[in-house]
PDB file of N, CA, C and O in Angstrom, chain B, residues numbered from 101:
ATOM      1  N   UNK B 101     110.429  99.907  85.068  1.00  0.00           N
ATOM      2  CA  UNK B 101     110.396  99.919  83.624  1.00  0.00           C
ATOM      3  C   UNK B 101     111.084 101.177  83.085  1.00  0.00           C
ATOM      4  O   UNK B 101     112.037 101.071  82.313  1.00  0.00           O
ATOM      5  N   UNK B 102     110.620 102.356  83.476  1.00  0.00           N
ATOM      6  CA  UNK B 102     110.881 103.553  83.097  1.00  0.00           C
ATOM      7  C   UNK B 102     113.068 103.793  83.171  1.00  0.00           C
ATOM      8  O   UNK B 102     114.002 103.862  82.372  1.00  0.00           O
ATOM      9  N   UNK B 103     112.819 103.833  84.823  1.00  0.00           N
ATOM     10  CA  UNK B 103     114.840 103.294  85.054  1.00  0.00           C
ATOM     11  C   UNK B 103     115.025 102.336  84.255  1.00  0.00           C
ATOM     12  O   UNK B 103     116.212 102.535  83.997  1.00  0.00           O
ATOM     13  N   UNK B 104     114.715 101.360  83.615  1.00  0.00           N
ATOM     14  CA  UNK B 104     115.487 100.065  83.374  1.00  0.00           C
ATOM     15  C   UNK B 104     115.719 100.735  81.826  1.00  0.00           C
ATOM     16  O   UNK B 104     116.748 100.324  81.291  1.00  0.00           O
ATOM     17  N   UNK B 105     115.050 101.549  81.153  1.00  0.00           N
ATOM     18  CA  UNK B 105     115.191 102.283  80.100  1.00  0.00           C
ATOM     19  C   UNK B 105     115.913 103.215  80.026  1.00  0.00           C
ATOM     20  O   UNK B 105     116.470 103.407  78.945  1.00  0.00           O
ATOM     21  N   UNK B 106     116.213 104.299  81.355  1.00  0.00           N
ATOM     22  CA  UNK B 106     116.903 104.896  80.827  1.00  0.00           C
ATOM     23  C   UNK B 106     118.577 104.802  81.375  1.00  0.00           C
ATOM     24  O   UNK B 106     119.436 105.683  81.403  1.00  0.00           O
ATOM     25  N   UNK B 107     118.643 103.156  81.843  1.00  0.00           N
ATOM     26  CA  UNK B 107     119.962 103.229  82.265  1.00  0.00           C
ATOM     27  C   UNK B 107     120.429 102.239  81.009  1.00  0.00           C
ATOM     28  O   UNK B 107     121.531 102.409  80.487  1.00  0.00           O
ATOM     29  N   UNK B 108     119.404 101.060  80.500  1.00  0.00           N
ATOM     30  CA  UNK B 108     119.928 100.237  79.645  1.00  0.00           C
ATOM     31  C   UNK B 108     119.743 100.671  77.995  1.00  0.00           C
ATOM     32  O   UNK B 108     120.150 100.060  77.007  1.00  0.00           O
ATOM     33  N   UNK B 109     119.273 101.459  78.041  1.00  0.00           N
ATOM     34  CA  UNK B 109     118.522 101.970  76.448  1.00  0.00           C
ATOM     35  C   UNK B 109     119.314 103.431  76.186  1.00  0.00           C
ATOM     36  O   UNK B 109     119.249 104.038  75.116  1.00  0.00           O
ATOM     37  N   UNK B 110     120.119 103.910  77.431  1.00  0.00           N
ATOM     38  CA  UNK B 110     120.523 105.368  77.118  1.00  0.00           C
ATOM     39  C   UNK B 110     121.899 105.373  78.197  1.00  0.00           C
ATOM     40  O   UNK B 110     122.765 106.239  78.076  1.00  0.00           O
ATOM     41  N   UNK B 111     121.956 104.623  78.938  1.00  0.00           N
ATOM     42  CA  UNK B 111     123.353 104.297  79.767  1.00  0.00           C
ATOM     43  C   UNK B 111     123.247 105.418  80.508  1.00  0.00           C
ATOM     44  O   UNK B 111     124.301 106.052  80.478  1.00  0.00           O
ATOM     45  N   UNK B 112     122.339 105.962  81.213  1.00  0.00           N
ATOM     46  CA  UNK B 112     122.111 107.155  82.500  1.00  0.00           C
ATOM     47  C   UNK B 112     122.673 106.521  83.890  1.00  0.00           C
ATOM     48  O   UNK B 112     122.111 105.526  84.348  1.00  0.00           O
ATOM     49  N   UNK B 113     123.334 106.865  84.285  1.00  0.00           N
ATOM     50  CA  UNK B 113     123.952 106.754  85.660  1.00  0.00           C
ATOM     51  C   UNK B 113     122.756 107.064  86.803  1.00  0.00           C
ATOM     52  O   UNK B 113     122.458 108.212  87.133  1.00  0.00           O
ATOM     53  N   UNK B 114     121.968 105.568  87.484  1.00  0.00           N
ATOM     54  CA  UNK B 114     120.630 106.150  88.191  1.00  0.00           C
ATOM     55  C   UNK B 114     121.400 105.973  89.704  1.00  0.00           C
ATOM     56  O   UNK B 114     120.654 106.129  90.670  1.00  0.00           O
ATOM     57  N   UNK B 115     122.539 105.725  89.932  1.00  0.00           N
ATOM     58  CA  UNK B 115     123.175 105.467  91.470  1.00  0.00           C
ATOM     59  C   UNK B 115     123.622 106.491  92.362  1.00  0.00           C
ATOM     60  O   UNK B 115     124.250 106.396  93.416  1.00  0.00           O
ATOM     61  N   UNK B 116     123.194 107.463  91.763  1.00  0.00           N
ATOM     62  CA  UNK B 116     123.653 108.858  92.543  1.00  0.00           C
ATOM     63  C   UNK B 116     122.439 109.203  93.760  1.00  0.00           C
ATOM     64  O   UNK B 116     121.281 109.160  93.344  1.00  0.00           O
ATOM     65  N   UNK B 117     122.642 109.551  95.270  1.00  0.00           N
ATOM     66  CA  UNK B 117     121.596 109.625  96.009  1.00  0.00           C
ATOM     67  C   UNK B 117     122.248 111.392  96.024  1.00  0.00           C
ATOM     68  O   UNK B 117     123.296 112.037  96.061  1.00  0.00           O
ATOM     69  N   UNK B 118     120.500 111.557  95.956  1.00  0.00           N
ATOM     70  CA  UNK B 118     120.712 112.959  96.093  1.00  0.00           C
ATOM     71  C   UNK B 118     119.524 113.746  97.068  1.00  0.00           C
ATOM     72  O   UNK B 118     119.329 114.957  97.175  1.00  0.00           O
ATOM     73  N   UNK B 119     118.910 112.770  97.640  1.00  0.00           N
ATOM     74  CA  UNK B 119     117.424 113.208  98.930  1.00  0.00           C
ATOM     75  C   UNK B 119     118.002 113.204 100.124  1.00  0.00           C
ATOM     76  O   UNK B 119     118.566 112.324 100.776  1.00  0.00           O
ATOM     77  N   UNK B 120     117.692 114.727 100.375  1.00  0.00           N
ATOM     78  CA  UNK B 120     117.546 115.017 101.881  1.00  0.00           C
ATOM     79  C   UNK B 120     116.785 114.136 103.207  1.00  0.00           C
ATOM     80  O   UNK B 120     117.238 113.725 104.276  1.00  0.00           O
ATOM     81  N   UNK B 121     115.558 114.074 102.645  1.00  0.00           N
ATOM     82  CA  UNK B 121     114.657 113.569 103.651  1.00  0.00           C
ATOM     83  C   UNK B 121     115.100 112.386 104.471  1.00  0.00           C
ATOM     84  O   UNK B 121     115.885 111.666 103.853  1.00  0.00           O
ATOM     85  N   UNK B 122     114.886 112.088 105.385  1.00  0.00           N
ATOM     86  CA  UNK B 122     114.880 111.305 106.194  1.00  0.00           C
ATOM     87  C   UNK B 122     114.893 109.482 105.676  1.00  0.00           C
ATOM     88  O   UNK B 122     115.686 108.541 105.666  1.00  0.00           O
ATOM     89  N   UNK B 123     113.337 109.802 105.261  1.00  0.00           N
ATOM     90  CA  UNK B 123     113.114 108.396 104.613  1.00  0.00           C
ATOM     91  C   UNK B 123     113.970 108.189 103.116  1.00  0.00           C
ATOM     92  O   UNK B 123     114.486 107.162 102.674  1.00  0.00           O
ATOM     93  N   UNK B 124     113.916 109.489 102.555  1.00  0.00           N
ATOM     94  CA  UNK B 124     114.743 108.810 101.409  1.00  0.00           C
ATOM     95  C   UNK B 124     116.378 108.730 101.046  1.00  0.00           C
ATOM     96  O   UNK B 124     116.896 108.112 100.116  1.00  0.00           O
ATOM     97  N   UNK B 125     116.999 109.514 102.026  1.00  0.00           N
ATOM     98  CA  UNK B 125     118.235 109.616 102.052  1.00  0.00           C
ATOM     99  C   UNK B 125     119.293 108.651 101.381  1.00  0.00           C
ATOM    100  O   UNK B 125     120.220 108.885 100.606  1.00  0.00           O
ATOM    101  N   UNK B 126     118.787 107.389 101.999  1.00  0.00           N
ATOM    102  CA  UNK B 126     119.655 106.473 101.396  1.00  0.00           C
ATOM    103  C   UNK B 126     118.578 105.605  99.833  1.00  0.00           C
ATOM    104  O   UNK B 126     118.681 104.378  99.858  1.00  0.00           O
ATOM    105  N   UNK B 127     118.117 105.891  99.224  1.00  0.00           N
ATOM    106  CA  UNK B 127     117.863 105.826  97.902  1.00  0.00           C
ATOM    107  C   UNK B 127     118.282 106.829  97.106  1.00  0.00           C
ATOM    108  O   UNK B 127     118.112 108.047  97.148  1.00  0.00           O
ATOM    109  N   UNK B 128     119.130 105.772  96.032  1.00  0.00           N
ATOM    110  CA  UNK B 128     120.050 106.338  94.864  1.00  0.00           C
ATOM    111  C   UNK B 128     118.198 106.631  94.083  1.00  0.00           C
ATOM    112  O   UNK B 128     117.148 106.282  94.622  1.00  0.00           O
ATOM    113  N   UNK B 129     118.361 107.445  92.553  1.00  0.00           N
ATOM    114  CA  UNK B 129     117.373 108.262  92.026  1.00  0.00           C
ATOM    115  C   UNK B 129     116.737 106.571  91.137  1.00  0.00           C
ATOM    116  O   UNK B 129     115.574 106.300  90.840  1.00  0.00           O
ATOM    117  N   UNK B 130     117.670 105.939  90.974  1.00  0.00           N
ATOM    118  CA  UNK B 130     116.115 104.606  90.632  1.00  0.00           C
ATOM    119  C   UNK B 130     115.278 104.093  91.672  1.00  0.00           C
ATOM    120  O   UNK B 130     114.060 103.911  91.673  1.00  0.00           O
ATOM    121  N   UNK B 131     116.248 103.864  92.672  1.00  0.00           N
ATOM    122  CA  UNK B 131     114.867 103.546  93.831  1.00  0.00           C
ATOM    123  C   UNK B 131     114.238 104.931  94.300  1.00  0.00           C
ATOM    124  O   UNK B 131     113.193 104.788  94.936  1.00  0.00           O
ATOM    125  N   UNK B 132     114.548 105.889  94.164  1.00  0.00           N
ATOM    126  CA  UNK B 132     113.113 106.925  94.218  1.00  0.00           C
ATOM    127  C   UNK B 132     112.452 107.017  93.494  1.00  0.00           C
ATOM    128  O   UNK B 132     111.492 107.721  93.807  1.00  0.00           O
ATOM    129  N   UNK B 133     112.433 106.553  92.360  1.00  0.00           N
ATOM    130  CA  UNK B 133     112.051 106.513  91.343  1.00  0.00           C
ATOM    131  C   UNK B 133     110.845 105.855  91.600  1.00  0.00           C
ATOM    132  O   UNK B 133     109.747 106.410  91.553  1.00  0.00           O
ATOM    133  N   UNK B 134     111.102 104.264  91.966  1.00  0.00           N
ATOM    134  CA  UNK B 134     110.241 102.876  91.951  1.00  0.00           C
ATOM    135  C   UNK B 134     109.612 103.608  93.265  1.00  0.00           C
ATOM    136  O   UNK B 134     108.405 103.375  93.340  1.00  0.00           O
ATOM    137  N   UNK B 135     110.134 104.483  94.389  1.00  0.00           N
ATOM    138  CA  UNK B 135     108.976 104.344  95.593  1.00  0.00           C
ATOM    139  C   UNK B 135     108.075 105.352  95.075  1.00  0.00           C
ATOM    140  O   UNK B 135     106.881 105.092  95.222  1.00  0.00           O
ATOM    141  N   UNK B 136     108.328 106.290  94.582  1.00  0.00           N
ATOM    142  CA  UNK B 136     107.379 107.069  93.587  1.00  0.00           C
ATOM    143  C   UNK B 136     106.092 106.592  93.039  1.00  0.00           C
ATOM    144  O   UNK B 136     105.028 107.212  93.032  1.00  0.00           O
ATOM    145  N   UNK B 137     106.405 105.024  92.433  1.00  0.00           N
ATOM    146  CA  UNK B 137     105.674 104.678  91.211  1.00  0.00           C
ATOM    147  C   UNK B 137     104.808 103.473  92.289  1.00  0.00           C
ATOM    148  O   UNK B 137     103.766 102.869  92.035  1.00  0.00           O
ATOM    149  N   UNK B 138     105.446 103.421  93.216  1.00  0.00           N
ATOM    150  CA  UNK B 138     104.591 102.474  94.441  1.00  0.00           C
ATOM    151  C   UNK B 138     103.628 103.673  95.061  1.00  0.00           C
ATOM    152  O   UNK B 138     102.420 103.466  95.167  1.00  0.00           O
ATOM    153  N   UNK B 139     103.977 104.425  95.302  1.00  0.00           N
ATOM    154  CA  UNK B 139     102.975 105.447  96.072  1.00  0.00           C
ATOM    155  C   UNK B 139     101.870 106.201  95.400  1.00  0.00           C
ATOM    156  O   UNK B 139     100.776 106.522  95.865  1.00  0.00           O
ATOM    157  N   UNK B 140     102.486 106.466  93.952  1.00  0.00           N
ATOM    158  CA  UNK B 140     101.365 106.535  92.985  1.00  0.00           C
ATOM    159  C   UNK B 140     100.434 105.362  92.972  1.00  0.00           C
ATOM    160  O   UNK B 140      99.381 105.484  93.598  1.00  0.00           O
ATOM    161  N   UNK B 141     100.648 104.400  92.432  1.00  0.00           N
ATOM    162  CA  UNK B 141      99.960 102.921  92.482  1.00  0.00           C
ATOM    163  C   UNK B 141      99.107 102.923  93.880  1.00  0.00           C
ATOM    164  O   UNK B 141      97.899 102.684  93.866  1.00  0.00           O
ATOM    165  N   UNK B 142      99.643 103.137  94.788  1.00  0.00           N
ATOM    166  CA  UNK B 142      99.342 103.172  96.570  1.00  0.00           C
ATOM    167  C   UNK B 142      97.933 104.052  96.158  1.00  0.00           C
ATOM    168  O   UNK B 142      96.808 103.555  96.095  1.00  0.00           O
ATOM    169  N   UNK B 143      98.231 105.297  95.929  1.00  0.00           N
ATOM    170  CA  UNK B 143      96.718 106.047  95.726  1.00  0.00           C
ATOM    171  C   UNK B 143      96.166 106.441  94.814  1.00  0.00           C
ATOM    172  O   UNK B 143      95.372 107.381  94.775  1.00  0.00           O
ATOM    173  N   UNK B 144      96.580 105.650  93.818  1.00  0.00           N
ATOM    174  CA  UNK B 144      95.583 105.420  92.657  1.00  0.00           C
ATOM    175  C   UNK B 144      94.543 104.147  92.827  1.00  0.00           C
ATOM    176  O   UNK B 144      93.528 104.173  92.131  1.00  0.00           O
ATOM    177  N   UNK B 145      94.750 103.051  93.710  1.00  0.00           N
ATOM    178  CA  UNK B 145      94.443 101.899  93.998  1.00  0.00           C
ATOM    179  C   UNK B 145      93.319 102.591  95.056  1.00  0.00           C
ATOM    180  O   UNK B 145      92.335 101.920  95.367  1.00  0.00           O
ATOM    181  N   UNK B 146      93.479 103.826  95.547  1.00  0.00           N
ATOM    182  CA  UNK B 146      92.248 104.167  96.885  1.00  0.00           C
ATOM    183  C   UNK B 146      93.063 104.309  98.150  1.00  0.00           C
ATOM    184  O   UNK B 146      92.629 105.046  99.036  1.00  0.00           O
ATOM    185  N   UNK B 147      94.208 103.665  98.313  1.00  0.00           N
ATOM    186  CA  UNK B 147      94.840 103.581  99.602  1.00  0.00           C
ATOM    187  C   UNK B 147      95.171 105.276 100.375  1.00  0.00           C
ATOM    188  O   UNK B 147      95.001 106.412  99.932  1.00  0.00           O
ATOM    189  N   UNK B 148      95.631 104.832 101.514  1.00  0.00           N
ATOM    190  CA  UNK B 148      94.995 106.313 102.004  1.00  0.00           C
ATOM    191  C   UNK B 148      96.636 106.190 102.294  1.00  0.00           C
ATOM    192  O   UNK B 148      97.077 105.178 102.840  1.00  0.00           O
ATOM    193  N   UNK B 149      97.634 107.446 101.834  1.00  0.00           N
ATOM    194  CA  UNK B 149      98.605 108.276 102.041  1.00  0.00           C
ATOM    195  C   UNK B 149      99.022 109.347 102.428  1.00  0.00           C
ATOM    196  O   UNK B 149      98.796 110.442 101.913  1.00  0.00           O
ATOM    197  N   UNK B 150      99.918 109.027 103.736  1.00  0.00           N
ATOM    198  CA  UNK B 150     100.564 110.361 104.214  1.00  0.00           C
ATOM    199  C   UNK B 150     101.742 110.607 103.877  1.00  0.00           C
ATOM    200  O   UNK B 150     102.620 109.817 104.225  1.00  0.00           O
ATOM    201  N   UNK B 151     102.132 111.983 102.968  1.00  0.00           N
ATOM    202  CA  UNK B 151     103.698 112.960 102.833  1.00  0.00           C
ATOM    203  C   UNK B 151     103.353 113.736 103.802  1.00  0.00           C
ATOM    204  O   UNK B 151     102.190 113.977 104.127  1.00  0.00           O
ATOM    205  N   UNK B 152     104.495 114.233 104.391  1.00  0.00           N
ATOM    206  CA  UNK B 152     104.744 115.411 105.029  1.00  0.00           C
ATOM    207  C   UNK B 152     105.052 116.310 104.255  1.00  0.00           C
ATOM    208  O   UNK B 152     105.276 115.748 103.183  1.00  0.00           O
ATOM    209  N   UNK B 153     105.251 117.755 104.109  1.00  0.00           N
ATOM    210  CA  UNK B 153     105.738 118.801 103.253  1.00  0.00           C
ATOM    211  C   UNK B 153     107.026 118.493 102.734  1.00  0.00           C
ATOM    212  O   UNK B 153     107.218 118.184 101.558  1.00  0.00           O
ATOM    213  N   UNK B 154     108.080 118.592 103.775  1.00  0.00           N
ATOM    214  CA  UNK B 154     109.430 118.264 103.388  1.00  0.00           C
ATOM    215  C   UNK B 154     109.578 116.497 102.711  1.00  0.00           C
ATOM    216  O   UNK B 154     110.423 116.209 101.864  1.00  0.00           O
ATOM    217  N   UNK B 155     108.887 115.794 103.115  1.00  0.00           N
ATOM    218  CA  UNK B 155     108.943 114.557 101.807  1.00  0.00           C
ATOM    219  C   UNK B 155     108.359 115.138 100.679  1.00  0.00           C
ATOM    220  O   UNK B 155     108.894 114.612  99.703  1.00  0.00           O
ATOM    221  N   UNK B 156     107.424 116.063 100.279  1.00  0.00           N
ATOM    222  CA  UNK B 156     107.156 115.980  98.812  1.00  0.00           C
ATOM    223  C   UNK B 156     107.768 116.908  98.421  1.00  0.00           C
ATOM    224  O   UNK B 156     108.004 116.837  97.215  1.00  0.00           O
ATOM    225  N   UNK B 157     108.377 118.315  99.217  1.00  0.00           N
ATOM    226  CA  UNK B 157     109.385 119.040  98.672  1.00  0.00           C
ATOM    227  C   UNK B 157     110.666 118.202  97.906  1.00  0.00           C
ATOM    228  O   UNK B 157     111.093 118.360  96.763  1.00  0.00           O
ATOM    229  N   UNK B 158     111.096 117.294  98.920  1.00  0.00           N
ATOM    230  CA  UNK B 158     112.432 116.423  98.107  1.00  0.00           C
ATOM    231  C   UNK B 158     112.381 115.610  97.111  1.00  0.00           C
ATOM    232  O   UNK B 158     113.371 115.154  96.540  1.00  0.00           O
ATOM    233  N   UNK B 159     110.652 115.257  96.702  1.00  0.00           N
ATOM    234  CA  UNK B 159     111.021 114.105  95.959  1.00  0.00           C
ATOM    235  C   UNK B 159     109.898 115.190  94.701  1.00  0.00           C
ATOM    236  O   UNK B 159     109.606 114.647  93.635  1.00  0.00           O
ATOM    237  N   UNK B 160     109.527 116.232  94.897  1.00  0.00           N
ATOM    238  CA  UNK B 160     109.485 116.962  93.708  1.00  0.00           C
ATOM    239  C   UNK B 160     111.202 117.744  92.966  1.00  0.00           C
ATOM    240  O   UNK B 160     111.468 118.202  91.855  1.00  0.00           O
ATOM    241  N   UNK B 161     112.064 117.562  94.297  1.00  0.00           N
ATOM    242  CA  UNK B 161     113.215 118.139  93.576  1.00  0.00           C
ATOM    243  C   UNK B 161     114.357 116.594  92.712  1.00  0.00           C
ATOM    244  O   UNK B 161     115.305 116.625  91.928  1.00  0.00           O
ATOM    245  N   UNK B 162     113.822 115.779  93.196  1.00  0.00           N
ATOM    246  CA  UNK B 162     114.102 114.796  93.259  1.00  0.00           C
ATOM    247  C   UNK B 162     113.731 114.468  91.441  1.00  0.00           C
ATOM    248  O   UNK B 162     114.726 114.179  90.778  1.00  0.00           O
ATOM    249  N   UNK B 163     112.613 114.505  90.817  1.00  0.00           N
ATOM    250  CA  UNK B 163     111.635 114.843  89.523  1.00  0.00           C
ATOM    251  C   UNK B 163     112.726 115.723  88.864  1.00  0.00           C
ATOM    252  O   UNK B 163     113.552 115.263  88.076  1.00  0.00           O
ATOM    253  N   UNK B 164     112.668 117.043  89.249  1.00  0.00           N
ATOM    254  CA  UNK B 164     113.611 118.191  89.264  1.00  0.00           C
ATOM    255  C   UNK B 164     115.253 117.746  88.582  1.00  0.00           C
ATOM    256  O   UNK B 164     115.656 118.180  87.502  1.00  0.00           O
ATOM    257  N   UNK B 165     115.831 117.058  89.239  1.00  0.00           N
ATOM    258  CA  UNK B 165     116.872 116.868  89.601  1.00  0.00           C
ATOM    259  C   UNK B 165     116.990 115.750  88.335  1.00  0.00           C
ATOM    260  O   UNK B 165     117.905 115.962  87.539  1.00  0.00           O
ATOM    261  N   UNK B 166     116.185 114.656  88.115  1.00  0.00           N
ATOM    262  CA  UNK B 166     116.170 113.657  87.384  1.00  0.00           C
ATOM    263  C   UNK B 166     115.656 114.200  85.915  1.00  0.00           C
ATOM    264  O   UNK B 166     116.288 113.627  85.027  1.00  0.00           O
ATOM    265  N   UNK B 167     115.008 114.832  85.569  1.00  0.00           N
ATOM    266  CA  UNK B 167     114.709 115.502  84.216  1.00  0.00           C
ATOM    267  C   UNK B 167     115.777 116.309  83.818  1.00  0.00           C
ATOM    268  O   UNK B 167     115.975 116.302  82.603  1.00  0.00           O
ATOM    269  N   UNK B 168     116.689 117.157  84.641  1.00  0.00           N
ATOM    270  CA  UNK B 168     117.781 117.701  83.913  1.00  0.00           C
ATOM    271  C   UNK B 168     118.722 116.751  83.702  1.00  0.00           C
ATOM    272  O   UNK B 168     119.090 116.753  82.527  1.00  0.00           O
ATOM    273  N   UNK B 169     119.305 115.866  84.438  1.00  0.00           N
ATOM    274  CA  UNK B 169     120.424 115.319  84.271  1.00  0.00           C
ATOM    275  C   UNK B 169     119.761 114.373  83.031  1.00  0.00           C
ATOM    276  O   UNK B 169     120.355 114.288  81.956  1.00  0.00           O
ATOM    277  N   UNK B 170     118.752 113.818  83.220  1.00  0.00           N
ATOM    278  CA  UNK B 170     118.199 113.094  81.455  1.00  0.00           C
ATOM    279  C   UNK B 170     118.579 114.207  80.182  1.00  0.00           C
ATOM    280  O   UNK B 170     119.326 113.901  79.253  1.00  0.00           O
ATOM    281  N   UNK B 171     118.015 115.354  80.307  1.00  0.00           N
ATOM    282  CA  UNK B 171     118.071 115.945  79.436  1.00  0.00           C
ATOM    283  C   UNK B 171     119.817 116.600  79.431  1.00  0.00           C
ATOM    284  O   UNK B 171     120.025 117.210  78.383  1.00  0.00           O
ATOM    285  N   UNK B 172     120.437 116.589  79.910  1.00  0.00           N
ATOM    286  CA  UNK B 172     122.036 116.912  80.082  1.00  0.00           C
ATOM    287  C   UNK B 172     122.750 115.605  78.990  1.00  0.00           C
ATOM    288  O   UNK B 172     123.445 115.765  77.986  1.00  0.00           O
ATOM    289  N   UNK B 173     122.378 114.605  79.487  1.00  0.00           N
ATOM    290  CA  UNK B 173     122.834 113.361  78.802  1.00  0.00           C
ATOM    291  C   UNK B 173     122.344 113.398  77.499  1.00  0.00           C
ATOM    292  O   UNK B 173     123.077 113.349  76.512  1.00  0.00           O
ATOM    293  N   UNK B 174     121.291 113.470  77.466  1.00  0.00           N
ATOM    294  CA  UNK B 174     120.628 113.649  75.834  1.00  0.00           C
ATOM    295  C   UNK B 174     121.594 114.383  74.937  1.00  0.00           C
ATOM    296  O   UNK B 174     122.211 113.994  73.946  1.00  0.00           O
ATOM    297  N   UNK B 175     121.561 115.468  75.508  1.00  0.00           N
ATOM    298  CA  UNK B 175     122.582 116.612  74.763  1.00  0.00           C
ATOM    299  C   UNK B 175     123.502 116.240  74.228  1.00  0.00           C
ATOM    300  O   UNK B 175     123.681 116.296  73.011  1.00  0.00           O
ATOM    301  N   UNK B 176     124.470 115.663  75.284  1.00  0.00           N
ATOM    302  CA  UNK B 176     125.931 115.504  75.297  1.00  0.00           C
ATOM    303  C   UNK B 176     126.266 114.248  75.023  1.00  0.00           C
ATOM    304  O   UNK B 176     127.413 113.799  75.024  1.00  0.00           O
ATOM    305  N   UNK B 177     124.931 113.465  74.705  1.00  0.00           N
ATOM    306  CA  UNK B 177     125.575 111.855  74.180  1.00  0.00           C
ATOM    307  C   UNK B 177     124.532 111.679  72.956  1.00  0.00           C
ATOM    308  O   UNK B 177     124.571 110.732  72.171  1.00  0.00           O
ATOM    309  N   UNK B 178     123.890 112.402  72.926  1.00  0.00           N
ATOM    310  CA  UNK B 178     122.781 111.731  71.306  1.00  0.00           C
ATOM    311  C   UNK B 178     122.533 112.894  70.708  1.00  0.00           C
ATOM    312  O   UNK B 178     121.952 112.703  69.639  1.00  0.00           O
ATOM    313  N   UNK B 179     122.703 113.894  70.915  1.00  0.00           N
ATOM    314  CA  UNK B 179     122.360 115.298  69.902  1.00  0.00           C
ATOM    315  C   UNK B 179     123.472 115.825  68.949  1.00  0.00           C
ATOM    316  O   UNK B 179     124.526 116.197  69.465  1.00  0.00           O
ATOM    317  N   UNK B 180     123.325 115.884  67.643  1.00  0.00           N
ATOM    318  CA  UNK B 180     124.863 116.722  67.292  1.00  0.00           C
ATOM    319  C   UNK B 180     124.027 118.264  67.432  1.00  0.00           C
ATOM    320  O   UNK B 180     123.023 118.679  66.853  1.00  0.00           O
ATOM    321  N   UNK B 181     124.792 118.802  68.318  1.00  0.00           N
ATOM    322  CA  UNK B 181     125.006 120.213  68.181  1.00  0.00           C
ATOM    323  C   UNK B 181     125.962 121.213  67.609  1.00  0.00           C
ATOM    324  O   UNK B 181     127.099 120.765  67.469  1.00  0.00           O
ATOM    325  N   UNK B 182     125.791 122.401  67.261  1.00  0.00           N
ATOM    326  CA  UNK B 182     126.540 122.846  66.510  1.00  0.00           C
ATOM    327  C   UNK B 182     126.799 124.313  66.759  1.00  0.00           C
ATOM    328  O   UNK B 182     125.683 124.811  66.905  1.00  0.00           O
ATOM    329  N   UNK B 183     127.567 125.094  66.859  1.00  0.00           N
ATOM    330  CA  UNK B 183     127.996 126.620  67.704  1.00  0.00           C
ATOM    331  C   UNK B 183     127.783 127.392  66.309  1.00  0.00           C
ATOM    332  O   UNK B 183     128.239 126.927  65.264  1.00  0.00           O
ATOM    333  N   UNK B 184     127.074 128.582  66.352  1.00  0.00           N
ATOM    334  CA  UNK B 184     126.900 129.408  65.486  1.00  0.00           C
ATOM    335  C   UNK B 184     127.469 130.482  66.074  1.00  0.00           C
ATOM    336  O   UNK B 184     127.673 130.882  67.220  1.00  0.00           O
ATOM    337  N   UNK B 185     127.754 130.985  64.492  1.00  0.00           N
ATOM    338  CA  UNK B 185     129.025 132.272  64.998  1.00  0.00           C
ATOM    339  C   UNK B 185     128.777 133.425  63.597  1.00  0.00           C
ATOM    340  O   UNK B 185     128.619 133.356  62.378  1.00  0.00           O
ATOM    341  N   UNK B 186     128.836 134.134  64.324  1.00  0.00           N
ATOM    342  CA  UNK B 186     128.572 135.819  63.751  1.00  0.00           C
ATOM    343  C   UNK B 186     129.308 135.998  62.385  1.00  0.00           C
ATOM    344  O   UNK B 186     130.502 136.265  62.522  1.00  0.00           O
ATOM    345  N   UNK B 187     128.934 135.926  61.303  1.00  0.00           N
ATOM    346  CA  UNK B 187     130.230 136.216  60.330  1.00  0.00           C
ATOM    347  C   UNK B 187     129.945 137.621  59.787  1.00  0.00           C
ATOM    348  O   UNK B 187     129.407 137.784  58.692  1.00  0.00           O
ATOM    349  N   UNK B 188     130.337 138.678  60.619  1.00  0.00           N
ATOM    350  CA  UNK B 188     130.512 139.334  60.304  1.00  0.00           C
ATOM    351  C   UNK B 188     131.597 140.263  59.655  1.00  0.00           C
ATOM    352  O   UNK B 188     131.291 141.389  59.263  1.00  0.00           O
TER     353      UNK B 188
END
């Protein structure tokens, strides 16, 4: 839901893989996204889950990584900004 918004509602480019880890390497940032929102669901439901350090290091940079480039796009495709300058 969340990807399907911000690629069809804001045209964000989600096909870029950018995880180290092992398991996630080959997921572009919407499917980390969705295994995210499965593993949440996974232990919010009670189910019992194992990360290793280096999986939640990558997919907190992964969070990281996906909040700037949202907010990069924001900027540079829906904000008018404007340069202020010294008149002195």
């Amino acid at each position: 839901m969340i990807p399907d918004t911000l690629e069809y509602a804001f045209h964000l480019d989600l096909s870029e893989k950018i995880n180290k880890h092992e398991d996630l390497k080959d997921k572009n940032l919407k499917e980390t996204f969705e295994y995210m929102r499965e593993l949440r669901n996974s232990i919010s439901h009670g189910n019992k889950v194992s990360i290793g350090f280096q999986k939640a290091i990558d997919l907190q940079g992964f969070f990281r990584h996906l909040s700037v480039k949202f907010d990069k796009h924001l900027v540079n495709h829906f904000f008018i900004t404007e340069k202020l300058f010294n008149k002195d």
